[in-house]
MMTF fields as JSON, N, C-alpha, C and O atoms, coordinates in Angstrom:
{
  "mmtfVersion": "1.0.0",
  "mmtfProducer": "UNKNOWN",
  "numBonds": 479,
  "numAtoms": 480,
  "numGroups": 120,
  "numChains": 1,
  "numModels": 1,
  "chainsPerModel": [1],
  "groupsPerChain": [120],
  "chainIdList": ["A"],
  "bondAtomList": [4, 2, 8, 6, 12, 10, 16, 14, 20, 18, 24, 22, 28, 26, 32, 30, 36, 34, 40, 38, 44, 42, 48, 46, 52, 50, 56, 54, 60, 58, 64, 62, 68, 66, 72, 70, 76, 74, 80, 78, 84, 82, 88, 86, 92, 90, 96, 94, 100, 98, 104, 102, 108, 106, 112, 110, 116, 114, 120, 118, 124, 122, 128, 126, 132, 130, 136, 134, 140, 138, 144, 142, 148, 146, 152, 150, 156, 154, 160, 158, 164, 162, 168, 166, 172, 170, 176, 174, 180, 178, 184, 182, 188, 186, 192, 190, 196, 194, 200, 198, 204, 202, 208, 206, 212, 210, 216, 214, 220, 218, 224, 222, 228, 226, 232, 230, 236, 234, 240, 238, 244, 242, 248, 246, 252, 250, 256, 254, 260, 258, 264, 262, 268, 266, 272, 270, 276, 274, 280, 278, 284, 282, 288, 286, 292, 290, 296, 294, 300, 298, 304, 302, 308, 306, 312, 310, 316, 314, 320, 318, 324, 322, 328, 326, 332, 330, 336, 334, 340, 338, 344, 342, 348, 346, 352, 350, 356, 354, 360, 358, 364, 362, 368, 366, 372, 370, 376, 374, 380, 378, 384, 382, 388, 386, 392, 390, 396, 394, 400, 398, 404, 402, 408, 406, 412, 410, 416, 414, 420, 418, 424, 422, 428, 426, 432, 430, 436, 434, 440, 438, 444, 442, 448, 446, 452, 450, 456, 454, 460, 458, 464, 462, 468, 466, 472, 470, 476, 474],
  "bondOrderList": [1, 1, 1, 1, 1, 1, 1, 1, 1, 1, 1, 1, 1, 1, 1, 1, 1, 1, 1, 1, 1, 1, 1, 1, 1, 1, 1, 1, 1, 1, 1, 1, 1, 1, 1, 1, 1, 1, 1, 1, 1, 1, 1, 1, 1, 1, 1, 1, 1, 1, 1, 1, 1, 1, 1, 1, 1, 1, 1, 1, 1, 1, 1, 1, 1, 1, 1, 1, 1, 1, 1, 1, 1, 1, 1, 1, 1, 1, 1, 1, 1, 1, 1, 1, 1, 1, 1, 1, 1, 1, 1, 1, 1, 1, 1, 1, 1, 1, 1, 1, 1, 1, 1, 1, 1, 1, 1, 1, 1, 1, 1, 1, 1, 1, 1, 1, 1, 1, 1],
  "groupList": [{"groupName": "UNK", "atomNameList": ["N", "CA", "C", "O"], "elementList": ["N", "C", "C", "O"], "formalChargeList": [0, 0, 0, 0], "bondAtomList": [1, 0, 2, 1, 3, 2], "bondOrderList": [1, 1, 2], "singleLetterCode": "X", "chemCompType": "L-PEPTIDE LINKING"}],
  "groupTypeList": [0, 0, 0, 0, 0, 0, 0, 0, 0, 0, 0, 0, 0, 0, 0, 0, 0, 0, 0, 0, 0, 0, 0, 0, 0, 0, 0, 0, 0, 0, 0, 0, 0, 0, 0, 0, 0, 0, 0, 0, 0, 0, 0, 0, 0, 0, 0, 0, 0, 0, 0, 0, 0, 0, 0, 0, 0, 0, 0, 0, 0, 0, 0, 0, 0, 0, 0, 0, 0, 0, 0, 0, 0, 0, 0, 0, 0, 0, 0, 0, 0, 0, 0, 0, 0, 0, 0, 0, 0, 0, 0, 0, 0, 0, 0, 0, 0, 0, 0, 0, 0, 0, 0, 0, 0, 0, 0, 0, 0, 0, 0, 0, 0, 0, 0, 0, 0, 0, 0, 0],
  "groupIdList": [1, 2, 3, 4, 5, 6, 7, 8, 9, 10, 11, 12, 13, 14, 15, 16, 17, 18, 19, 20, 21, 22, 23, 24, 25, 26, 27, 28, 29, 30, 31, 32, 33, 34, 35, 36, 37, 38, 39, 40, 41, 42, 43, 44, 45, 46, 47, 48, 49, 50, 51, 52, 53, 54, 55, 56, 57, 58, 59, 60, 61, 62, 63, 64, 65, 66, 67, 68, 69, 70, 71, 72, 73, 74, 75, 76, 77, 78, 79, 80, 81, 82, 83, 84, 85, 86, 87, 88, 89, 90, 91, 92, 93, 94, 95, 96, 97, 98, 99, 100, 101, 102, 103, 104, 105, 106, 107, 108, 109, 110, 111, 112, 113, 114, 115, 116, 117, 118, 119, 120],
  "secStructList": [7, 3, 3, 3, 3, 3, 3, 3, 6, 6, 3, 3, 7, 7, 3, 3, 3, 7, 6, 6, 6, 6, 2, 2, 2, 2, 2, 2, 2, 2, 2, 2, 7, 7, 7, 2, 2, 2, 2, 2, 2, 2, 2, 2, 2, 2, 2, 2, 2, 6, 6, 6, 1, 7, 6, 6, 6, 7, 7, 6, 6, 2, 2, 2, 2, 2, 2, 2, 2, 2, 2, 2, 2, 2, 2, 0, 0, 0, 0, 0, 7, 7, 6, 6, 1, 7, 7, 7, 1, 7, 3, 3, 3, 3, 3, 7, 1, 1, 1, 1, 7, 3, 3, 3, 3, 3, 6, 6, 2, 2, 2, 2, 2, 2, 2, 2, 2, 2, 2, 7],
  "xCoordList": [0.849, 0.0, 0.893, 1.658, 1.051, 1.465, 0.326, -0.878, 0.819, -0.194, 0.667, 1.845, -0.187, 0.217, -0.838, -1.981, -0.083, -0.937, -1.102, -0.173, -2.031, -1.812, -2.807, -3.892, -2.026, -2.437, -3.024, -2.389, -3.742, -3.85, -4.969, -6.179, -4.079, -5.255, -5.597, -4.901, -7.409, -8.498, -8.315, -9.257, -7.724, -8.044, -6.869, -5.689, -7.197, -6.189, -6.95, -7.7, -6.254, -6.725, -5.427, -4.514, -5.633, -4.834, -5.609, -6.777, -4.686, -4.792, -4.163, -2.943, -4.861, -4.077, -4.239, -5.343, -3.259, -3.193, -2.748, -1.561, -3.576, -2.296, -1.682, -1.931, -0.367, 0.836, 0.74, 1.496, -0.424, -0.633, -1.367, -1.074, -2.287, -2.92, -1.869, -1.675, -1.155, 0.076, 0.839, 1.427, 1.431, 1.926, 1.377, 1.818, 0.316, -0.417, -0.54, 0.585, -1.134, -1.016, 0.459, 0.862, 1.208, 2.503, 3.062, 3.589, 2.899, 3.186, 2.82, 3.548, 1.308, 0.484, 0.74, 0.658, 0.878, 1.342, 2.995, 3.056, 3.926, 5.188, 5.368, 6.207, 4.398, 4.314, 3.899, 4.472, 3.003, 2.426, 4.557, 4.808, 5.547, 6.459, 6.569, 7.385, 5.421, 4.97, 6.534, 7.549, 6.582, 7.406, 7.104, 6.193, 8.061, 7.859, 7.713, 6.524, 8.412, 8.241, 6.995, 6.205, 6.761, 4.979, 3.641, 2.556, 4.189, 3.483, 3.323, 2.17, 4.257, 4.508, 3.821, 2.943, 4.303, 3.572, 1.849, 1.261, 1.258, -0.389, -1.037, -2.215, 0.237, -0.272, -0.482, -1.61, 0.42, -0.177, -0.827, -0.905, -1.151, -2.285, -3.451, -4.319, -3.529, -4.632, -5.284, -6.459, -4.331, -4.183, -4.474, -5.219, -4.244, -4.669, -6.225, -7.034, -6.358, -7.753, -9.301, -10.378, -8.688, -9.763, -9.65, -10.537, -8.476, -8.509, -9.735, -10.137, -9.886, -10.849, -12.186, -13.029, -12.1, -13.76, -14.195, -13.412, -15.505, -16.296, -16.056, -15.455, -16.464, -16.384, -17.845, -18.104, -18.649, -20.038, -20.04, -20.95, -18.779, -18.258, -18.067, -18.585, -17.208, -15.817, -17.143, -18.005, -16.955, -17.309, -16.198, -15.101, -16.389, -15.78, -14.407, -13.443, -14.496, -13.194, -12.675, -11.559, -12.879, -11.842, -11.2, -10.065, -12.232, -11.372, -10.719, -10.622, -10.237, -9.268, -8.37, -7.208, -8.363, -7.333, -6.654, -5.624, -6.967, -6.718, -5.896, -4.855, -6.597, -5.771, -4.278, -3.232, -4.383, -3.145, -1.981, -0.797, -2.69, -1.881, -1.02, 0.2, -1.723, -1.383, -0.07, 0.805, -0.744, 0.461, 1.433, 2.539, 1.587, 2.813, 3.143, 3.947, 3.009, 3.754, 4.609, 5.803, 4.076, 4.611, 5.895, 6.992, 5.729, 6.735, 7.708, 8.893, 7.397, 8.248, 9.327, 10.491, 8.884, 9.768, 10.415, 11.363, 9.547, 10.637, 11.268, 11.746, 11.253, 11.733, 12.861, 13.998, 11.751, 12.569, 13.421, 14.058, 13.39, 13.827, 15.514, 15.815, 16.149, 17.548, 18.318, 17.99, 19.193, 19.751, 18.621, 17.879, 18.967, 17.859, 16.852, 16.08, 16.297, 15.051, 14.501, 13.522, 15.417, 14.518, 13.761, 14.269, 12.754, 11.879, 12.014, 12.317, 11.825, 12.07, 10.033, 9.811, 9.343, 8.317, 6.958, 6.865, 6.194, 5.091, 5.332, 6.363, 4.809, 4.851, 3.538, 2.317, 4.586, 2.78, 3.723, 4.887, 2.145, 2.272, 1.714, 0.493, 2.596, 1.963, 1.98, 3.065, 0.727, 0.929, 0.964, 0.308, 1.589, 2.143, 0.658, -0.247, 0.628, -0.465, -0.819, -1.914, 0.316, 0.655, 0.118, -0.23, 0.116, 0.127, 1.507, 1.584, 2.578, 3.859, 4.282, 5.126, 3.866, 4.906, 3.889, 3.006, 4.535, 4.513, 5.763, 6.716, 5.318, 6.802, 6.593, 5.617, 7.468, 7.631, 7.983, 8.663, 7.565, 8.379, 8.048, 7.051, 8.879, 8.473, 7.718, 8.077, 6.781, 5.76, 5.993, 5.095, 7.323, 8.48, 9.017, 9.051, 9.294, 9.424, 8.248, 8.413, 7.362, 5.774, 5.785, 5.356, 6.111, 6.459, 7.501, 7.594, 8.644, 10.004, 9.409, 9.483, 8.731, 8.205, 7.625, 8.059, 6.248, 5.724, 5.947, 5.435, 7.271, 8.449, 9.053, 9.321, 9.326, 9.885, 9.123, 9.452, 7.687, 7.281, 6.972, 6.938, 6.521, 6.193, 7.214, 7.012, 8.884, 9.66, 9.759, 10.659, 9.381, 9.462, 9.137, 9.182],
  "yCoordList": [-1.175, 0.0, 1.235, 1.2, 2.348, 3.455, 4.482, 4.349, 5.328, 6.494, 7.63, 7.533, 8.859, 10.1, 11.101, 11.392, 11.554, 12.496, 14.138, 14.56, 14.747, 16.009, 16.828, 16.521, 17.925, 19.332, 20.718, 21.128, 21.115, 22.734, 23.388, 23.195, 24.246, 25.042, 24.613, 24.729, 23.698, 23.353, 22.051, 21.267, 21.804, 20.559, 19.5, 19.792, 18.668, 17.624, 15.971, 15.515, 15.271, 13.78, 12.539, 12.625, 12.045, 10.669, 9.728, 9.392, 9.28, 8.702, 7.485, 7.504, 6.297, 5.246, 4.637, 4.718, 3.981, 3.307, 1.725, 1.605, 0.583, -0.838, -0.461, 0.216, -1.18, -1.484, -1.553, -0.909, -2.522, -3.236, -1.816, -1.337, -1.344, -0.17, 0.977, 1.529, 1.38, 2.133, 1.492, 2.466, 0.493, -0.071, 0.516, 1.444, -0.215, -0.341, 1.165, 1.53, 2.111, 3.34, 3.99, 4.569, 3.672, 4.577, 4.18, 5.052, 2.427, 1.835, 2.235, 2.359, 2.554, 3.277, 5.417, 6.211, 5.725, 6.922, 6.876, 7.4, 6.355, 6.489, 6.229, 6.677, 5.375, 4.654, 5.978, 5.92, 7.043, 8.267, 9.085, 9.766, 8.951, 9.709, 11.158, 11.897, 11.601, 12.939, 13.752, 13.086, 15.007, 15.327, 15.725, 16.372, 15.181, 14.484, 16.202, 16.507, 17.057, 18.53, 18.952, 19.067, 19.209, 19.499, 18.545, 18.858, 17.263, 16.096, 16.641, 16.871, 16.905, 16.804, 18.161, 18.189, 19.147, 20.987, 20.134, 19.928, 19.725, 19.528, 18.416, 18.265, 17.7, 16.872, 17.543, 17.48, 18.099, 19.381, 20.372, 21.273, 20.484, 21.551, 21.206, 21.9, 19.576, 18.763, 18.157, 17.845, 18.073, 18.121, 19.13, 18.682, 20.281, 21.839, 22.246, 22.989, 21.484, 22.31, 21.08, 21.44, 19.873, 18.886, 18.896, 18.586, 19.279, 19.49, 21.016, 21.289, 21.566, 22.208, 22.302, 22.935, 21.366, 20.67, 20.161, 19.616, 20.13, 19.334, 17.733, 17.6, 16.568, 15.497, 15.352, 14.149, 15.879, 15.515, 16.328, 16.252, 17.496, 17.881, 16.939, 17.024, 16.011, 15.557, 14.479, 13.907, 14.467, 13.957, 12.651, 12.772, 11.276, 10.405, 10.812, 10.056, 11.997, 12.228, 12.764, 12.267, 13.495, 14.405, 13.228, 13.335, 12.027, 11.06, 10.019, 8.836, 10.697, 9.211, 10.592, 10.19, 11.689, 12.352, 12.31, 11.666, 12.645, 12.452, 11.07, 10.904, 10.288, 8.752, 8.986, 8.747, 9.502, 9.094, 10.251, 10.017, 11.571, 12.798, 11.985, 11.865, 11.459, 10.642, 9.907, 10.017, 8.582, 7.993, 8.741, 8.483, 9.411, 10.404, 10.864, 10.045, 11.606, 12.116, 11.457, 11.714, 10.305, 9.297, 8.756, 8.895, 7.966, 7.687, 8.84, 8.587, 9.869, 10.984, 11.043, 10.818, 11.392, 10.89, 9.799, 9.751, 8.686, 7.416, 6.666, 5.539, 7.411, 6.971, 7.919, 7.911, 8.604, 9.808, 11.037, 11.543, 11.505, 12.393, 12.317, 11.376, 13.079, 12.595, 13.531, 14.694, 12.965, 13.513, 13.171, 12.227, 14.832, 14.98, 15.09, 15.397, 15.044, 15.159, 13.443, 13.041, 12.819, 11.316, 11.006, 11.279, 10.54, 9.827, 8.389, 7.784, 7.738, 5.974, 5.439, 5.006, 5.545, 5.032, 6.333, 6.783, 6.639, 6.862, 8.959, 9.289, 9.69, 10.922, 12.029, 11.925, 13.155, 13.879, 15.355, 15.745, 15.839, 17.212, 18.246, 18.401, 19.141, 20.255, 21.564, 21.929, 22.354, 23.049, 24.308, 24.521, 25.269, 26.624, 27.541, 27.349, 28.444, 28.943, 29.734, 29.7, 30.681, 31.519, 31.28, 32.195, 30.068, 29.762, 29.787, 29.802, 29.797, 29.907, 29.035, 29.068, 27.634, 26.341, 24.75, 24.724, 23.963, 23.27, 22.142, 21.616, 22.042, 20.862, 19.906, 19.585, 18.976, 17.281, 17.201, 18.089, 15.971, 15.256, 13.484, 12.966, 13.055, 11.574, 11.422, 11.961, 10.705, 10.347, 9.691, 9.638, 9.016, 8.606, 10.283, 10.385, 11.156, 12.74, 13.038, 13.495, 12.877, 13.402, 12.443, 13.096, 11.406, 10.561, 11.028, 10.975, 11.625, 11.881, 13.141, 13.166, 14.275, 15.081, 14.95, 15.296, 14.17, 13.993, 13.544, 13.797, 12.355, 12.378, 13.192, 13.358, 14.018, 14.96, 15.483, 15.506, 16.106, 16.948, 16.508, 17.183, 14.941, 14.692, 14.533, 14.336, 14.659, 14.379, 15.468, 15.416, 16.461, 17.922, 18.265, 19.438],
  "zCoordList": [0.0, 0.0, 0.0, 0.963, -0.787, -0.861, -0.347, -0.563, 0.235, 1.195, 0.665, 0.323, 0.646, 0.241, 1.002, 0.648, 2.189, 3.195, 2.424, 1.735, 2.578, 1.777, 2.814, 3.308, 2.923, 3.911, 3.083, 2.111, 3.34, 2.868, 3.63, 3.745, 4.108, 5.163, 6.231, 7.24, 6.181, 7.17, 5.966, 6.081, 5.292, 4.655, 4.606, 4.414, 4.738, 4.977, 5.15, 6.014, 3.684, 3.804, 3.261, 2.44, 3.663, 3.224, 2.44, 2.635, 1.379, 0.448, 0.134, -0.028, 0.006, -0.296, -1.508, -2.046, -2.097, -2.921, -3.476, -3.777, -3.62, -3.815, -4.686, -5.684, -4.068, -5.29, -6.209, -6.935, -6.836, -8.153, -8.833, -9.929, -7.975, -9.155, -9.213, -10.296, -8.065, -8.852, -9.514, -9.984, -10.043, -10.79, -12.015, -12.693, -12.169, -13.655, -13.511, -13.854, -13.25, -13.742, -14.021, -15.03, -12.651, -13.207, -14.673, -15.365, -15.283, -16.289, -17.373, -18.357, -17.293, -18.761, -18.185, -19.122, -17.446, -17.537, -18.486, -19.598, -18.005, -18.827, -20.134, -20.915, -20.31, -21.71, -22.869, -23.957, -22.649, -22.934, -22.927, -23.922, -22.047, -22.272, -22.043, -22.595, -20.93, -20.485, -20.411, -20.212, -20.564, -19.375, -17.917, -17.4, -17.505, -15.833, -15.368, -15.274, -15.144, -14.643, -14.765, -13.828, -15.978, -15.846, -15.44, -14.949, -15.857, -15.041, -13.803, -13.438, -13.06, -11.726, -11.19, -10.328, -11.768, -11.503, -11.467, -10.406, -12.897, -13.176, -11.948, -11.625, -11.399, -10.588, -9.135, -8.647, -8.515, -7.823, -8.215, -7.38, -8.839, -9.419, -9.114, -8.583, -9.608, -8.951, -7.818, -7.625, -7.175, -5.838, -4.989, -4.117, -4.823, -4.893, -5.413, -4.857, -6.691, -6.871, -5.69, -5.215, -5.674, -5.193, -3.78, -2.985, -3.514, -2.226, -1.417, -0.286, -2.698, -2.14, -2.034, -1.398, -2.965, -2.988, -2.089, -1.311, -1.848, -0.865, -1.354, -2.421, -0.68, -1.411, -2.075, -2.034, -2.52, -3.087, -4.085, -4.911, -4.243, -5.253, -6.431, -7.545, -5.962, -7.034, -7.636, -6.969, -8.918, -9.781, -10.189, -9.645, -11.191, -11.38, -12.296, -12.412, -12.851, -13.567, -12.577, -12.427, -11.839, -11.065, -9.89, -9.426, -9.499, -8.864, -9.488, -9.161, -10.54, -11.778, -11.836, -11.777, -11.902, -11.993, -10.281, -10.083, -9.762, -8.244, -7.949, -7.314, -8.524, -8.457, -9.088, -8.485, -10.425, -10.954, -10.443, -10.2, -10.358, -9.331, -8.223, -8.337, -7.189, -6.359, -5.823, -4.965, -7.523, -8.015, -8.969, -8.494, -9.896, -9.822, -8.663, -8.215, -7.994, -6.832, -6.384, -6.536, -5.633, -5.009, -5.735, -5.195, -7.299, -8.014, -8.054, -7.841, -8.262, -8.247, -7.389, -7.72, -6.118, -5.032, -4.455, -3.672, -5.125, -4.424, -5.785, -5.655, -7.267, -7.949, -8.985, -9.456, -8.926, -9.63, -9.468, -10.392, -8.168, -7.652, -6.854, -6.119, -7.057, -6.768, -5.675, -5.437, -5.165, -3.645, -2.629, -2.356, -2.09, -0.782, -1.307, -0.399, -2.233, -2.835, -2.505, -1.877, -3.106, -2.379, -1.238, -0.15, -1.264, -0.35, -0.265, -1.294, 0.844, 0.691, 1.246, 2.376, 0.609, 1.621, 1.076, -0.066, 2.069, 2.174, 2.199, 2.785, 1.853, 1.58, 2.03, 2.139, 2.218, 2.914, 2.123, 2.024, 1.638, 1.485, 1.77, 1.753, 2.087, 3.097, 2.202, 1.751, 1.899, 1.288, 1.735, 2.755, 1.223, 2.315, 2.324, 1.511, 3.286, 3.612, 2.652, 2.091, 2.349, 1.242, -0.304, -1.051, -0.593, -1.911, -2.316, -3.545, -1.766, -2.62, -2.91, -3.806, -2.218, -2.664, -1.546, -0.689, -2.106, -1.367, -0.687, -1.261, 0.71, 1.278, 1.451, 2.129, 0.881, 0.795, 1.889, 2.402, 2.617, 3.918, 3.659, 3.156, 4.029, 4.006, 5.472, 6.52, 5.311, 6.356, 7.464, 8.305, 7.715, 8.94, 9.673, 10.899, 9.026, 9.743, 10.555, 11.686, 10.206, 10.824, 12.444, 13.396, 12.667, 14.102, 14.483, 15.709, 13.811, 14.559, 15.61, 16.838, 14.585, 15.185, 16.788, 17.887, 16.239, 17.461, 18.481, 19.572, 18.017, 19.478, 20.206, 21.396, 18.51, 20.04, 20.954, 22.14, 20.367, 21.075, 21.909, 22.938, 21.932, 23.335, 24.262, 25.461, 23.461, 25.027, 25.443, 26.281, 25.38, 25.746, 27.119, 27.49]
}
């Protein structure tokens, strides 16, 4: 199971996915030969716009785009992304209040945290 936590604002949900269906999507996404940069910008974009929807909003396309957003992301970081940019595992994104950006953390940081705070 791959999980991809995502924040913005008052909104915030987790998302899971099996292996096998990210598989098969990340497989027929590459096969298309996107470029990965704007892949990646439209896939937060998407992420960003559904996240602001109500859920009685989202209609069946906007949750097949959401799916494959998802799974890009995820591949992104635990496959594609290089240095400190790598992720090993499960991913959350937090998006800035501002609108200026958003921050990757791997989803093992989010417990380090709360260790600490609780040894405080």
């Amino acid at each position: 199971m791959i999980t991809v936590y995502y924040k913005s604002g008052d909104a915030q949900w987790k998302y899971e996915l099996e292996e096998s269906e990210h598989e098969y999507i990340i497989k027929n996404v590459l096969e298309d030969n996107p470029d990965l940069t704007e892949m990646f910008d439209d896939s937060l974009e998407i992420l960003r716009d559904i996240s602001a929807m109500d859920e009685d909003e989202m209609d069946e396309e906007d949750e097949i785009d959401q799916t494959i957003a998802v799974a890009y992301i995820w591949h992104y970081f635990n496959h594609l992304a290089e240095g400190d940019d790598r992720i090993e595992g499960d991913i959350v994104l937090i998006e800035e209040d501002d609108g200026s950006g958003v921050t990757v953390l791997p989803a093992d940081a989010l417990g380090d945290e709360e260790d600490d705070e609780a040894a405080k």
